[in-house]
C-alpha positions in Angstrom: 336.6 96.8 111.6 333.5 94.7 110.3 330.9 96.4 108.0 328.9 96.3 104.9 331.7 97.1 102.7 333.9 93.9 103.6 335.5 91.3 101.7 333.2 89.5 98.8 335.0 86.3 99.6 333.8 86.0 103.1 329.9 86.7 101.9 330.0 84.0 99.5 331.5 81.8 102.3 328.6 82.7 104.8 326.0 81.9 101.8 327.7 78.8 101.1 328.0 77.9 104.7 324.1 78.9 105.3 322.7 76.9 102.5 324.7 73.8 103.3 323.5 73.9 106.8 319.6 74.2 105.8 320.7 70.9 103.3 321.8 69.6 106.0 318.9 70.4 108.5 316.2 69.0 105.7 317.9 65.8 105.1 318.2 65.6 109.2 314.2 66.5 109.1 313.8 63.5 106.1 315.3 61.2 107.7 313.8 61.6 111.5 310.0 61.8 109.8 310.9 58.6 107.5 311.9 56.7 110.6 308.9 57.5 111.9 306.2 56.7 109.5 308.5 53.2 109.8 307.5 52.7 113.5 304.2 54.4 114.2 301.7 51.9 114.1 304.7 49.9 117.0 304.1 53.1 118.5 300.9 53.6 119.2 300.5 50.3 119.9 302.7 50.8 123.3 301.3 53.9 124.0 297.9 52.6 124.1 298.8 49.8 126.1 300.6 51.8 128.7 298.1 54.2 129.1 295.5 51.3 129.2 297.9 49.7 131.7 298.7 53.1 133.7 294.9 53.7 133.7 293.8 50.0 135.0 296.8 50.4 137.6 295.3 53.7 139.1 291.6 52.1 139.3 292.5 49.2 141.1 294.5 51.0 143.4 291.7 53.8 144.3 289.1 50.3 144.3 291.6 48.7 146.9 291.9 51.9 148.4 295.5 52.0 148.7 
């Protein structure tokens, strides 16, 4: 049977378990937004040019009437 009054050892566990897994989920969270500061500008840079090249593709289809 599970309840309040259960064994000390297995809370401390849980704790232990919970705060290594929110370690572990910030140093996750550093990591992905330091990679990203690293290639921003590179991405912008393709976004703009695909949606500039998506965008010229569209007009000169409608112009041609395709």
């Amino acid at each position: 049977m599970t309840g309040e009054g259960g064994d000390p050892g297995k809370l401390l566990d849980r704790i232990v378990s919970g705060c290594f897994a929110v370690l572990l989920g910030a140093m996750a969270l550093y990591g992905a937004v330091t990679i990203l500061q690293d290639i921003w500008l590179s991405l912008c840079v393709l976004a703009f040019v695909l949606v500039v090249g998506v965008g010229l593709w569209l007009g000169f289809r409608r112009w041609r009437g395709w």
